[in-house]
C-alpha positions in Angstrom: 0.0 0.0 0.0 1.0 3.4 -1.2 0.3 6.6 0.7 1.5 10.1 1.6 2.1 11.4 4.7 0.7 15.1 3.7 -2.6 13.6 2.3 -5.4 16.0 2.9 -7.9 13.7 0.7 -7.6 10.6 2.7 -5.6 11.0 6.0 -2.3 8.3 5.9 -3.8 7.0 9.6 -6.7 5.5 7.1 -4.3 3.9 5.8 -2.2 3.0 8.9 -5.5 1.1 9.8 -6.0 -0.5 6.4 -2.5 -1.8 6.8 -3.0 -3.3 10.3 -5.9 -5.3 9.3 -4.8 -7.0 6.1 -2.5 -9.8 7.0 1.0 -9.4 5.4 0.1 -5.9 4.0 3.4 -3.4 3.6 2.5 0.0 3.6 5.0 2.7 1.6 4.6 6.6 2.8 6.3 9.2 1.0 6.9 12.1 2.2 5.1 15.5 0.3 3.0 14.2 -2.4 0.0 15.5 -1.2 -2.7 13.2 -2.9 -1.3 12.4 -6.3 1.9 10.2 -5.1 2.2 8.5 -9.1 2.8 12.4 -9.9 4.4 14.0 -7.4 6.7 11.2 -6.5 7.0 8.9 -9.4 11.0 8.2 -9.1 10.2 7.4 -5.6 7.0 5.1 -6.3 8.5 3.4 -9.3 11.5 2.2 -6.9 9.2 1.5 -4.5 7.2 -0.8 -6.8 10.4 -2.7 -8.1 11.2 -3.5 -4.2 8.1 -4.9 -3.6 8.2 -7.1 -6.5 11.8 -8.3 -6.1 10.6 -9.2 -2.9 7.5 -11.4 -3.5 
């Protein structure tokens, strides 16, 4: 799970919860991306996404 910490849309402690409640769920924050993390942070999500599939 992918979120940002800054999120004004859907507060990161949604997704704190989320995280907590799905069995083996990994949950990414970045730092200042507001609500559009794939924009604002896409260097930072696309290493993200290659971590979580080298390790799966």
């Amino acid at each position: 799970m992918v979120a940002a910490k800054d999120d004004l849309l859907v507060p990161n402690t949604r997704s704190l919860a989320l995280t907590e409640r799905l069995r083996e769920a990994k949950l990414a924050l970045a730092d200042h991306s507001v609500h559009a993390v794939n924009v604002t942070q896409a260097p930072w999500l696309d290493e993200t996404i290659l971590r979580f599939r080298q390790a799966v």
